[in-house]
PLY file of the C-alpha trace (Angstrom):
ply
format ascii 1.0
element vertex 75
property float x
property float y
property float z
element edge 74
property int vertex1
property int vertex2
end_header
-27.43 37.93 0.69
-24.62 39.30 2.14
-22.35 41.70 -0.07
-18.33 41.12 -0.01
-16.41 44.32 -1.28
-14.22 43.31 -4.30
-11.07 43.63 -1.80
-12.44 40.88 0.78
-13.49 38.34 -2.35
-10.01 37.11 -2.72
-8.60 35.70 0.01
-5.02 35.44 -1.60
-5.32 39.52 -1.54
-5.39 39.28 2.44
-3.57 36.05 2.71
-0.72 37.61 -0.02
1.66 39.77 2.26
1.64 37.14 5.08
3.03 34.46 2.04
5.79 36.75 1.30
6.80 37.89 4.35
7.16 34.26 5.28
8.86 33.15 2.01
11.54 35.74 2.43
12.36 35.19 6.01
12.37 31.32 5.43
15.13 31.77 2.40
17.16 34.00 4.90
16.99 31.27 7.42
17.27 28.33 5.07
19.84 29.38 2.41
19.41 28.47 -1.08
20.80 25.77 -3.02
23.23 27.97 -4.75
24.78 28.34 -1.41
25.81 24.69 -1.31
28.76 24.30 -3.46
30.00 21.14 -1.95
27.38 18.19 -2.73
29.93 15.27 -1.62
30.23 16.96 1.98
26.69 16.80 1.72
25.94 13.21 1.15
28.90 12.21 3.44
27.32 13.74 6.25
23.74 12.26 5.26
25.49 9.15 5.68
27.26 9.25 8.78
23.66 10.55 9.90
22.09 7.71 8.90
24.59 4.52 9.16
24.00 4.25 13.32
19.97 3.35 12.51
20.75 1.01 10.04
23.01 -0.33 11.58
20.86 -0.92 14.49
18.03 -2.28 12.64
20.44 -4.82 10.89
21.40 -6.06 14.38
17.96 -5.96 15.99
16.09 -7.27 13.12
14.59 -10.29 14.69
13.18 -8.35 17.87
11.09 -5.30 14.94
9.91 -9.10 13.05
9.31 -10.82 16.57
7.47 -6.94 17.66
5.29 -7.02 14.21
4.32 -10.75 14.36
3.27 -10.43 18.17
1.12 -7.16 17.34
-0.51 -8.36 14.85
-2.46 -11.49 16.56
-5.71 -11.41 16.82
-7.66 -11.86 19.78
0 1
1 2
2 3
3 4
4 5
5 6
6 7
7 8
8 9
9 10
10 11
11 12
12 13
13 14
14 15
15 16
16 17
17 18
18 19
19 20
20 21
21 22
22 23
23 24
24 25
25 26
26 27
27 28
28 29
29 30
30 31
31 32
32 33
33 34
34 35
35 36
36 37
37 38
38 39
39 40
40 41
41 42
42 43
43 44
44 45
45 46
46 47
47 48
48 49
49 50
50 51
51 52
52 53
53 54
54 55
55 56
56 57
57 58
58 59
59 60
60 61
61 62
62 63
63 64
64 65
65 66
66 67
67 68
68 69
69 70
70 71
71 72
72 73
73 74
């Protein structure tokens, strides 16, 4: 049996400063919500982001159904 000092038995002891480190540089990077104080900006922009693909899947509909059907025969 091998003995583990009381230190090494908990690996969020080692793993601990690493966590923190990272948590703290990611809110720097990141921002927090607080930091947001206009939400409609927000979901104006996540639409504009996301109008173009849906728009192109409305128009090109029939080629993803005629893509699916065709993959999925067997043989």
């Amino acid at each position: 049996m091998i003995w583990i000092g009381p230190a090494l038995s908990n690996p969020h002891l080692l793993i601990a400063p690493y966590v923190r480190r990272e948590a703290v540089l990611s809110s720097r990077i990141e921002g927090t919500r607080a930091d947001i104080s206009d939400w409609g900006l927000v979901f104006a922009a996540s639409l504009i982001s996301v109008a173009p693909i849906l728009l192109l899947f409305i128009f090109l509909q029939k080629y993803f159904i005629k893509g699916m059907v065709t993959g999925a025969v067997k043989g």
